[in-house]
C-alpha positions in Angstrom: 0.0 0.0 0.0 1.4 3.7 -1.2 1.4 6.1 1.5 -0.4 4.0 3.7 -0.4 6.3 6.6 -2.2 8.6 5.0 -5.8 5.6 4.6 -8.4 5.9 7.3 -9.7 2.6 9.0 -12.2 1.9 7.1 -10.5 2.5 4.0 -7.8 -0.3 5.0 -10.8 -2.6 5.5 -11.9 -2.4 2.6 -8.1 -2.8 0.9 -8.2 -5.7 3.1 -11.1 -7.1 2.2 -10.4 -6.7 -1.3 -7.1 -8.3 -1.2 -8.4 -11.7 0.0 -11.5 -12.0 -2.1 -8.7 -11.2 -5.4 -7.0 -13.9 -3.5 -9.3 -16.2 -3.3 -10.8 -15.6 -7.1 -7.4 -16.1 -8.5 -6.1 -18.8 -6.6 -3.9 -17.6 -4.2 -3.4 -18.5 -0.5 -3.6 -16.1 2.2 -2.5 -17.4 5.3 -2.7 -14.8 7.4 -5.6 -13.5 9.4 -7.4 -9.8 8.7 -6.4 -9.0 12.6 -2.8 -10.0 11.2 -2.9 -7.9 8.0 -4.8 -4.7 10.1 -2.0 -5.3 12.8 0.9 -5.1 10.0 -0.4 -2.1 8.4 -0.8 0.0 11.8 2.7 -1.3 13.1 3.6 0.4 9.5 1.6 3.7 10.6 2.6 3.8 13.9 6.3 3.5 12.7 5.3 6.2 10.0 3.8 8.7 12.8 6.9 8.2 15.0 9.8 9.3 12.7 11.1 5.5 12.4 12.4 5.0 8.9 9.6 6.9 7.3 11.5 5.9 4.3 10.4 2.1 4.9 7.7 2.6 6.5 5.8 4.8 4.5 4.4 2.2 2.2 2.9 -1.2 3.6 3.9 -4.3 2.3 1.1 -6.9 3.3 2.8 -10.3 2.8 0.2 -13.0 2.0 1.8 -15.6 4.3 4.4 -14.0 6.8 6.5 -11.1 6.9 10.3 -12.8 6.9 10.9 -10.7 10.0 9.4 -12.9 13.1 9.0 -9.3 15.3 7.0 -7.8 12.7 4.9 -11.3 12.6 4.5 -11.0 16.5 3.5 -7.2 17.1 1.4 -7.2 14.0 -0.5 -10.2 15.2 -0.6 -8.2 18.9 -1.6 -5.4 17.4 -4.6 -6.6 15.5 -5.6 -9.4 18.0 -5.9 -6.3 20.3 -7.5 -3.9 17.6 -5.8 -0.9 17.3 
């Protein structure tokens, strides 16, 4: 996701949302919850918002499966388990 820090919630549901039913119609496998992809993309924001590598974290990359980097697996899932 371009400039994802600059999408309001329901805007990312919808992305969301669209990405898994694309998914789905073109036989891809998404292995990862919504509360995982929603936590991702706000660990991405909240990065964003904080100064942290605005560079990187600008942009959301919403990996299907996993992210490669275990921490970002574990706060995302934290993060959208608890709904922020």
């Amino acid at each position: 996701m371009v400039g994802a820090y600059q999408y309001e919630r329901p805007d990312v549901v919808r992305i969301i949302r669209f990405i898994r039913y694309y998914c789905e119609q073109n036989d891809v496998e998404v292995k990862r919850t919504n509360s995982d992809l929603w936590g991702e993309y706000r660990l991405h924001t909240a990065l964003y918002k904080v100064g942290y590598k605005r560079s990187q974290t600008g942009d959301a990359n919403l990996d299907y499966e996993s992210d490669e980097r275990w921490y970002v697996n574990a706060l995302g899932s934290v993060i959208g388990w608890l709904g922020f």
